[in-house]
Structures are given as C-alpha cells and as structure tokens.
C-alpha positions as CSV (number, residue, x, y, z in Angstrom):
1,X,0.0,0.0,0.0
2,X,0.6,3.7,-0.6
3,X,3.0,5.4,2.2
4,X,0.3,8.4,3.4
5,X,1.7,12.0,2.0
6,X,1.9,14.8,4.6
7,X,1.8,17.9,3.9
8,X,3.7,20.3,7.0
9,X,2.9,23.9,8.0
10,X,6.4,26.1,7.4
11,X,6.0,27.0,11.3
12,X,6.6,23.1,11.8
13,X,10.4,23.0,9.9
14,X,11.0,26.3,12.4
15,X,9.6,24.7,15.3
16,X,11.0,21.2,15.3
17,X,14.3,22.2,14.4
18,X,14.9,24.9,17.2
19,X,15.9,23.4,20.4
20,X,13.9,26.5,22.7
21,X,10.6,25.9,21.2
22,X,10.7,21.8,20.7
23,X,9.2,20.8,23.9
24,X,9.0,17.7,25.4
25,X,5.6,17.1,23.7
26,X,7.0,18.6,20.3
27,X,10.0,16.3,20.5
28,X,8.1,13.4,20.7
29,X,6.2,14.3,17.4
30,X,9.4,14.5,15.4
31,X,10.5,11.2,16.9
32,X,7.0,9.4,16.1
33,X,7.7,11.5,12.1
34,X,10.9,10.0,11.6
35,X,10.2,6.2,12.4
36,X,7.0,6.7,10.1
37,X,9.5,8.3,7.6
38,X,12.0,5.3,8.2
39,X,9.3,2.7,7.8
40,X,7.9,4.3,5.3
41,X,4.6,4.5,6.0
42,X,4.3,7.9,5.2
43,X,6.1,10.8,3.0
44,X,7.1,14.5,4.0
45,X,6.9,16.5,0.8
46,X,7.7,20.3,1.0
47,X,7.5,22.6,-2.0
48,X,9.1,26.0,-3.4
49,X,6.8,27.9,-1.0
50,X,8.0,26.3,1.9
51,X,12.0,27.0,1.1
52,X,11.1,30.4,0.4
53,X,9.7,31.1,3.5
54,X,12.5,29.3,5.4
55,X,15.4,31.8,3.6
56,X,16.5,34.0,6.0
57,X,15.6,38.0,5.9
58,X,19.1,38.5,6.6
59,X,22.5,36.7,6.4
60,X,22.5,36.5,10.5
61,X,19.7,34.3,10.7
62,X,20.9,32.2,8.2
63,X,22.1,29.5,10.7
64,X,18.7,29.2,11.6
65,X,17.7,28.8,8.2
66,X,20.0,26.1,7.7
67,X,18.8,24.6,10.4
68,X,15.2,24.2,9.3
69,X,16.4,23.4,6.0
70,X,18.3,20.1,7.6
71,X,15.2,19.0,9.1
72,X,13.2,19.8,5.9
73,X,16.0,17.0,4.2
74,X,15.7,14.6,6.8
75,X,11.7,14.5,6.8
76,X,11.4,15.0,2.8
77,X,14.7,13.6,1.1
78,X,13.8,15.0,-2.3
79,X,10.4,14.3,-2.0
80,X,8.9,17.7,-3.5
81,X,5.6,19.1,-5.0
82,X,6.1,20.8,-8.5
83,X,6.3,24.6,-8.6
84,X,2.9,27.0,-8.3
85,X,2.9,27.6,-11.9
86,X,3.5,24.1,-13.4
87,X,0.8,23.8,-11.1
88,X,-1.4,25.8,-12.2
89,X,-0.8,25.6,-15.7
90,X,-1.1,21.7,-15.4
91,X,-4.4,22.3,-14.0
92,X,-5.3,24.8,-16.5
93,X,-4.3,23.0,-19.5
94,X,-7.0,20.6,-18.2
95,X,-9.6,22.6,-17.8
96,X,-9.0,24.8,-21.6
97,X,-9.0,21.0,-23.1
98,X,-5.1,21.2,-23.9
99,X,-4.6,18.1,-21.2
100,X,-7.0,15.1,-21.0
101,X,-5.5,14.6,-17.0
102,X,-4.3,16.8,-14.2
103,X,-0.7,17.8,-13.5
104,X,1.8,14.9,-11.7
105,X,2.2,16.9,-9.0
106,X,5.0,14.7,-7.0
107,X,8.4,14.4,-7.5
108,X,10.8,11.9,-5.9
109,X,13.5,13.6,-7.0
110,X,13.2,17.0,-6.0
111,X,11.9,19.3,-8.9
112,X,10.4,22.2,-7.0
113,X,11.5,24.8,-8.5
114,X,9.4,26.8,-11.5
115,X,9.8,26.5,-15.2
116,X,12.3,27.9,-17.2
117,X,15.0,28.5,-14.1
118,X,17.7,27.1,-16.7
119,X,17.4,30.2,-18.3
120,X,19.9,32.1,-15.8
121,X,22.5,29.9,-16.5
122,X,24.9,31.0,-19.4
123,X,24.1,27.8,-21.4
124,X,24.0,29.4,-25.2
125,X,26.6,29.3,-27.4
126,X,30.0,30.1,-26.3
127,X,32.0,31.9,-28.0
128,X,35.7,31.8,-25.9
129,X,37.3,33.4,-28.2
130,X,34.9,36.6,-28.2
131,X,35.8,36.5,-23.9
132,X,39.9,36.8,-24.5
133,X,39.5,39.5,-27.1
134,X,37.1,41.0,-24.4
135,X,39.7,40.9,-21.5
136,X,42.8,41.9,-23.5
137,X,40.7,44.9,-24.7
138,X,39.5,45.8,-21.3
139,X,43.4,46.1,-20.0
140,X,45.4,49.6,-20.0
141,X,47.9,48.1,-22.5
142,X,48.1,49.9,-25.6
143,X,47.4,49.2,-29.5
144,X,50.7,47.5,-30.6
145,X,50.9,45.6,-26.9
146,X,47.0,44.5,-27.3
147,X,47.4,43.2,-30.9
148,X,50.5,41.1,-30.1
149,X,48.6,39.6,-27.1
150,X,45.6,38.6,-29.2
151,X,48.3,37.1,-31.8
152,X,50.0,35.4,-28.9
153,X,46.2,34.2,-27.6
154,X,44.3,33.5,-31.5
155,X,44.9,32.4,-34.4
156,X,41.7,32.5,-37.1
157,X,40.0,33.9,-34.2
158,X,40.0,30.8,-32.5
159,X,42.2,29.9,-29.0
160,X,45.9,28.8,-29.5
161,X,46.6,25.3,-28.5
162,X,48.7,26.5,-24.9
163,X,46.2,29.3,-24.6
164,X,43.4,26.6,-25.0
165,X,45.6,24.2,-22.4
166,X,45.7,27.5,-19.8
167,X,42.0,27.4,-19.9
168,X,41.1,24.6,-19.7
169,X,43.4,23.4,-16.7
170,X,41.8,26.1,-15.2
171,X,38.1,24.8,-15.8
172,X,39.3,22.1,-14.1
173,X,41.2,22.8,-11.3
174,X,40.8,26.3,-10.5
175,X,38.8,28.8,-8.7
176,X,35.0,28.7,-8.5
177,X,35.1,32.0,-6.4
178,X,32.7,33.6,-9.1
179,X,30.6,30.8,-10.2
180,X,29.5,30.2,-6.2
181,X,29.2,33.9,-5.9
182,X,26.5,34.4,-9.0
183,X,24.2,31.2,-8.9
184,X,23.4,28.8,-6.2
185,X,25.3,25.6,-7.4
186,X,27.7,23.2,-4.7
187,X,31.0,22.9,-6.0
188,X,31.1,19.9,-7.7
189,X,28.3,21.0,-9.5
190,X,30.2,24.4,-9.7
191,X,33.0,22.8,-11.6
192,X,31.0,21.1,-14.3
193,X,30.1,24.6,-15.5
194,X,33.4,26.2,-15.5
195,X,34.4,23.1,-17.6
196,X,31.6,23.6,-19.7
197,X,32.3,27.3,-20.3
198,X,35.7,26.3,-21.2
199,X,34.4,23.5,-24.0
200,X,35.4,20.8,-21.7
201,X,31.5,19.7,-20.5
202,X,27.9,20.0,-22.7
203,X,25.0,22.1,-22.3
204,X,23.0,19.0,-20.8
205,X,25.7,18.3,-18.5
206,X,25.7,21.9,-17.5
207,X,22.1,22.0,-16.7
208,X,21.9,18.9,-15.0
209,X,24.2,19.8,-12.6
210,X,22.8,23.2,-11.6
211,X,19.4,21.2,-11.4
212,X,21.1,18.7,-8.9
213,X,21.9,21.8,-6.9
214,X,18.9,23.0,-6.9
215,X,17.3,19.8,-5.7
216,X,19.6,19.9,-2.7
217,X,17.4,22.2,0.2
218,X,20.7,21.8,2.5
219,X,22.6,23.6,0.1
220,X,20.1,26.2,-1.1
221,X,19.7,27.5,2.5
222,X,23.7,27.7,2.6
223,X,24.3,29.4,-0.3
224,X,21.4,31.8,0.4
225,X,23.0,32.6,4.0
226,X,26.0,33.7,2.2
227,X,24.5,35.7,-1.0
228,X,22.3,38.2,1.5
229,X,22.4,40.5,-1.2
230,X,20.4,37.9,-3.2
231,X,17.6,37.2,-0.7
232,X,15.4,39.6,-1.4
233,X,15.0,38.6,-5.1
234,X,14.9,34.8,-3.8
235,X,11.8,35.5,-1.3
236,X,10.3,38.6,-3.3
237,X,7.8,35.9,-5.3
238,X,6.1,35.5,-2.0
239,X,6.8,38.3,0.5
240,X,6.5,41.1,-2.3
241,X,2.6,40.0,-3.2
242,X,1.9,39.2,0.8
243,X,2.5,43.0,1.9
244,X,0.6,44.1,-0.5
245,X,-2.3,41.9,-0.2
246,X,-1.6,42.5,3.3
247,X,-2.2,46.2,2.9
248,X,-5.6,46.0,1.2
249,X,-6.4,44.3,3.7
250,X,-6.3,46.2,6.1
251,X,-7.9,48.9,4.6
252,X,-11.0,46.5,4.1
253,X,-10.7,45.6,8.1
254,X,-11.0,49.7,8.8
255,X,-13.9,50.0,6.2
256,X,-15.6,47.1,8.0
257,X,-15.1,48.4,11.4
258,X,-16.5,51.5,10.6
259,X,-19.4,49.8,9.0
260,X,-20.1,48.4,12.4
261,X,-20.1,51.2,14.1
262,X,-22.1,53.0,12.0
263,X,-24.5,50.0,12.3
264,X,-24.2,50.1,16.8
265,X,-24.6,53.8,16.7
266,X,-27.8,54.5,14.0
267,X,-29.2,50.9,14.5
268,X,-28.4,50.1,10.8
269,X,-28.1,46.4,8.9
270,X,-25.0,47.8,6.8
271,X,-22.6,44.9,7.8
272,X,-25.8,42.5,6.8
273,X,-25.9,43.7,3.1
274,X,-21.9,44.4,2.8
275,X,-20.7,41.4,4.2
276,X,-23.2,38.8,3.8
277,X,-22.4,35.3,3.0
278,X,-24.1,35.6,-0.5
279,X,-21.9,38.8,-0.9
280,X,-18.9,36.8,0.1
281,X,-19.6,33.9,-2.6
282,X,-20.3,36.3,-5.2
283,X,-17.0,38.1,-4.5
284,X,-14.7,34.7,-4.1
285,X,-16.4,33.1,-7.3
286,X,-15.6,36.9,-9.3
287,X,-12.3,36.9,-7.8
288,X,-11.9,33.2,-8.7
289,X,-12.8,33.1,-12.2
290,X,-10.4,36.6,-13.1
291,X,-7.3,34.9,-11.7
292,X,-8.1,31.9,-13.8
293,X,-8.4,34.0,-16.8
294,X,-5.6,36.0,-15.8
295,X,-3.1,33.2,-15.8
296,X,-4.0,31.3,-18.3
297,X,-3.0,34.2,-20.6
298,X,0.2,34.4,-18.4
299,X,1.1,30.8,-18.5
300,X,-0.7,29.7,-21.7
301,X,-1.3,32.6,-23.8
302,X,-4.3,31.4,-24.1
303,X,-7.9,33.4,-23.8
304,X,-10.0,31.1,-21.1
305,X,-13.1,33.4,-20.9
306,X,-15.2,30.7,-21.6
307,X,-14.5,29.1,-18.1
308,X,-17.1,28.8,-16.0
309,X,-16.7,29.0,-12.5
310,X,-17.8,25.3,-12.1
311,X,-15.0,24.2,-14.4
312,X,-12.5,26.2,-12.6
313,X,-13.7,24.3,-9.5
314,X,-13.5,20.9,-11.3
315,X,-10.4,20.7,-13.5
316,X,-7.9,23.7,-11.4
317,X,-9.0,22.0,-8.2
318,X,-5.6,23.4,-6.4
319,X,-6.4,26.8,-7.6
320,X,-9.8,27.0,-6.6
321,X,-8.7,25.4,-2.9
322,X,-6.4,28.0,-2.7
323,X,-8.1,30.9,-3.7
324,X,-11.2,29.9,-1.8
325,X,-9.4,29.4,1.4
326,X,-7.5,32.6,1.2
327,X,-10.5,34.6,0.5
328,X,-12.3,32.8,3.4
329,X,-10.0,33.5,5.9
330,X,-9.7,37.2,4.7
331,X,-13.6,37.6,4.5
332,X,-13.8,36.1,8.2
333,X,-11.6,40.1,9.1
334,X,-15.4,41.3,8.1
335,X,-17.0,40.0,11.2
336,X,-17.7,42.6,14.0
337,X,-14.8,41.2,16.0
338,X,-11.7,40.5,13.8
339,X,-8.2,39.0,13.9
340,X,-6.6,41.3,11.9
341,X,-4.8,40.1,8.7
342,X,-1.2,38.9,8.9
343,X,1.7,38.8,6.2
344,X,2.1,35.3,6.5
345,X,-2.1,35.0,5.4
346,X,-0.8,35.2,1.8
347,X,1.8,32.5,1.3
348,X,-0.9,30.1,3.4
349,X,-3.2,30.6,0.7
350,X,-0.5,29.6,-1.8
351,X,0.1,26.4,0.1
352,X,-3.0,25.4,0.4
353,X,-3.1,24.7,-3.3
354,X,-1.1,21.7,-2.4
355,X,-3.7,20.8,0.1
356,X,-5.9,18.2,-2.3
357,X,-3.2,16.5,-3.6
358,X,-1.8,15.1,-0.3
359,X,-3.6,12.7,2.4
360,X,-2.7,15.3,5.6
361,X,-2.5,18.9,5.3
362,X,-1.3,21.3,7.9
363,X,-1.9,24.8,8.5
364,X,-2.4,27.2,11.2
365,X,-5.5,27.5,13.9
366,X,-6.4,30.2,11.4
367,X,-6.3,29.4,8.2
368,X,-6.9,25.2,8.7
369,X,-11.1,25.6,8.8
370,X,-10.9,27.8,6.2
371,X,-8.6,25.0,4.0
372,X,-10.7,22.3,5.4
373,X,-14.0,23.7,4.3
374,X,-12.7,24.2,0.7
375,X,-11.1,20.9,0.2
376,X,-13.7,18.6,1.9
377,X,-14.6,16.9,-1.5
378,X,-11.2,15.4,-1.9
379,X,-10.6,13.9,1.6
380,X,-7.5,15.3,2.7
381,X,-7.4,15.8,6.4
382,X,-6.1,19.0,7.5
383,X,-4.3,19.5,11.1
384,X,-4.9,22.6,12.6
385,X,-2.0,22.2,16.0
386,X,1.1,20.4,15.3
387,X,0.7,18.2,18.6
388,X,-1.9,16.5,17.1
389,X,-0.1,15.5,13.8
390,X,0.5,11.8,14.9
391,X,-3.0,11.0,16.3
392,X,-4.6,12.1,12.6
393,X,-1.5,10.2,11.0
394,X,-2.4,7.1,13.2
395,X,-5.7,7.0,12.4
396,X,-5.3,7.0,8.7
397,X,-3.0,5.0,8.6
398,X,-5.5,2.4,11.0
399,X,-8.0,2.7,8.3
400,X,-5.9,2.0,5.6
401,X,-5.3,-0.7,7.5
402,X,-1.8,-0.3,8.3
C-alpha cells in the first residue's frame, strides 16, 4: 500500500528544528515522524513555497535557516511538489482542453523549483574566443601591446593550442570564487560549468548539474545565507505579493469596522448587506474566475473566458482550494470582532493549493477551517496544531489498514 503523504505547515520545519521551542511534547512528534519516515509508511513533501519562506531575511539568521532546511531534508529527502505555476498551468491546461488529466504533482527527485530556471545559466553558445578579445581589450595596455597579445592568444579567431591548455586546466582545477558567488550551485556542481564554459563539458551536463543543486534544500539554505544580497530577489515571489495583499487588507478591516459602528450607533443592517455570506460567494467566485483568466494568458497565452466558474472548481482544483481558502479567511476580518490580517495569510493561501493533492495537510489555527471547508470533497485531512499530527496520521494509517 501507498506510504500516506503529509503535507507540514512552514511554522513546523521552524519549530521542530529549534531546540527552545521543541518541547517535550514537540519532540516526541518529530521522533513518532521519523520512524513513520524510516518505515515508510508515510512521506514529508515540502514545495518551493516552503523554502522560500524558510530563507533567512538576513544573512545573520541564516544559521537558523539552515537549520530548518536540515530537518526539511531529513523528513522530505527529495520528496517535493512541483512549482505554483507548473501547477497551475497543469491544472489549467486541463480545464481549456489542452490536457486530457491533471498535473503529476510529485516528484521523488526534488523538482520544485518553476519552469524555465535554466534560463539564468549561461548555457548558449560560447564563444571563448569573443571573452579573450574581451579581456585583453578591457586592460590599459596599448594598440601594438594588445594586438601582439591577441596574436599570442588566437589564431583565425580561435584559441591557441597553450592558450586553449591554460583554460582549460583552469576549468578544471581552478577557482570557483565567481561561479559560487553568482548562482546557487555546490561545488562539484560548480566545476562542471566552469568546464563547460571552457568546452570541456555539454549544455545537458551543465544543466543537469545546476538542477542537482537545486534539488539539494541543504545547500540552497547555505548558499542563500552567504549571497544576502540575493535574498530579497529569492523571497520577493512571496513576500512582495503578501505586503501588498496584506495592505488592502487592512484597509478593508478599517472599512468594515467602521461599517459596524455606524451599524451600533444608528441601528443600521449595513454589515448584513456588505458582508453577507451571498456577498462573500459572489465576491470569491468573481475573484476566482479573473485569476483563472488571468493566468491562463500568463502561463498559456491562451484566452479562457469561456471558463465557468464550475470548471475552474472541477479541472484547477488546487487553484480553486487555494483561492477559496485565502478569500475565506480574509472575508472572516469582516466579522464585528476580527483577527486582523497577517503577512504570513498570503503564502498560506498559496500552500494550500497543495492541500488536495496530499492525504494530511497542515496549516495554522487560522487558516486550517478555512482549508478544510474548501477541500472537503477530496478527503485530505487537515491539522490545525502540530501536537496532534501523529493522532490524525495514526488514524489514517488504521483505516488503511496499516
């Protein structure tokens, strides 16, 4: 039978992993996670949203980071869910008839990261003779100095057979300062790049092995703690969005407040007819079906307006848990006595778009009835407290009778 996939809540990565908030009780849930692990009767996947969240603001806290990220390898391996927009475009090639089934959406061997990431890496045609005419040129040497060093280095603009030598020793033995510095690749990895920039290695080979890097959470989270210049553009996918979202919000938690006041001072139904329950499923089915339409132009360049929202619901089923959950838990701000929106709201709604395709889900206190409610049809069972992980576990696993 099937191991049982489990989905965890970012939080748990951060809690499990830091020795001041695993209590007792806490401790006992890793233990009980790791023997299911080892006995495989279950699977930790994690997905791009959760390294994303686990890369540190800043390069002190990167310990930390690397920290979670450990834990996050020993519970998952490379057992991770595709990327949010092979996701979505999966489901929405479904649902526009270009795909007769829904997107695989688990990988064994770590694919989490989004379409088209090979694109950064300088994988085109090289041209090594073009880069030696480019350094000589860049020197303060003169004319006469810099044509008898490109006569020394080419001949019929291609590399000299020593000059050729000198590179390529190089490729192979020496320093990968720069390449570790510019994209997030472990050394070994490193090295078959510099070999193939210097001939000595293919494309495939090249891509391969930043892909293997990639794959590697341990080394993402270390190579992150020392690039803090580059975190910002490695967590803005997420973080940007969630302040802003997190903005409106607010302003729609003031509107709302003042609503009810107005309502408690002139004995008004205002809040009744702004924020009924009809009002709310209007709103999430409008705001469903124009981020449907939206990305599919974005991801398929293709022009889904005649989607329905009842298709959307069927055939982009992580989409429509997602969205639905989110705008739940955001509508719930409307109620006479609030929580007030937080900035982690936003990337909660993005993984519960996960939620459906795994057999346990968890989330916060918060957010979980909100998930629960709008993946109900396909069975997951979604954890609201950490604690309580193994009891839900055992119990599936009992009636699956294992």
């Amino acid at each position: 039978m099937q191991p049982l996939s489990v989905y965890l809540d970012s939080s748990d990565f951060s809690d499990l992993s830091n020795p001041k908030s695993c209590t007792e009780e806490l401790t006992a849930v890793l233990r009980q996670l790791k023997q299911w692990v080892s006995e495989e009767r279950i699977v930790c996947c994690f997905s791009g949203t959760h390294l994303c969240e686990m890369a540190p603001l800043d390069v002190a806290y990167s310990e930390v980071a690397e920290s979670r990220a450990n834990l996050l390898v020993e519970l998952c391996g490379r057992n991770a869910l595709i990327s949010l927009d092979r996701l979505v475009a999966g489901e929405l090639k479904k649902s526009v008839g270009l795909s007769a089934n829904l997107p695989l959406v688990h990988s064994t061997v770590g694919n989490w990261y989004p379409d088209g990431v090979e694109l950064v890496l300088p994988v085109d045609k090289l041209e090594i003779a073009a880069e030696i005419q480019d350094v000589i040129q860049s020197t303060a040497m003169g004319r006469t100095q810099r044509r008898a060093a490109q006569r020394k280095a080419l001949k019929g603009g291609k590399p000299r057979p020593a000059m050729y030598a000198s590179i390529l020793a190089n490729a192979r033995s020496g320093s990968l300062d720069e390449i570790l510095e510019k994209y997030p690749m472990r050394p070994e990895d490193a090295r078959v790049l510099s070999r193939y920039a210097a001939g000595d290695a293919t494309a495939k080979e090249a891509k391969t092995a930043f892909e293997e890097s990639l794959r590697d959470p341990h080394w993402m989270m270390q190579w992150i703690g020392k690039n803090g210049a580059l975190i910002n553009q490695f967590t803005s996918w997420i973080r940007g969005p969630a302040a802003s979202m997190h903005k409106h919000m607010n302003a729609v938690v003031q509107h709302s407040a003042t609503v009810h006041r107005c309502d408690a001072d002139f004995g008004t139904t205002l809040a009744y007819s702004f924020f009924s329950t009809s009002e709310r499923l209007t709103q999430q089915d409008k705001l469903l079906q124009g981020i449907a339409l939206r990305m599919s132009m974005e991801l398929l360049k293709h022009d889904a307006s005649e989607l329905s929202v009842s298709s959307i619901d069927k055939d982009c089923p992580g989409l429509s848990v997602g969205i639905r959950s989110l705008h739940s838990a955001w509508w719930s701000t409307t109620s006479p006595r609030p929580r007030s929106p937080k900035l982690s709201d936003f990337p909660d709604g993005l993984h519960a778009m996960y939620a459906l395709y795994v057999d346990i889900f968890r989330a916060d206190t918060f957010m979980a009835p909100h998930i629960a409610k709008a993946c109900n049809r396909f069975g997951t069972k979604v954890v609201s407290k950490l604690a309580h992980l193994p009891s839900a576990i055992h119990t599936l696993l009992s009636t699956r009778g294992r």
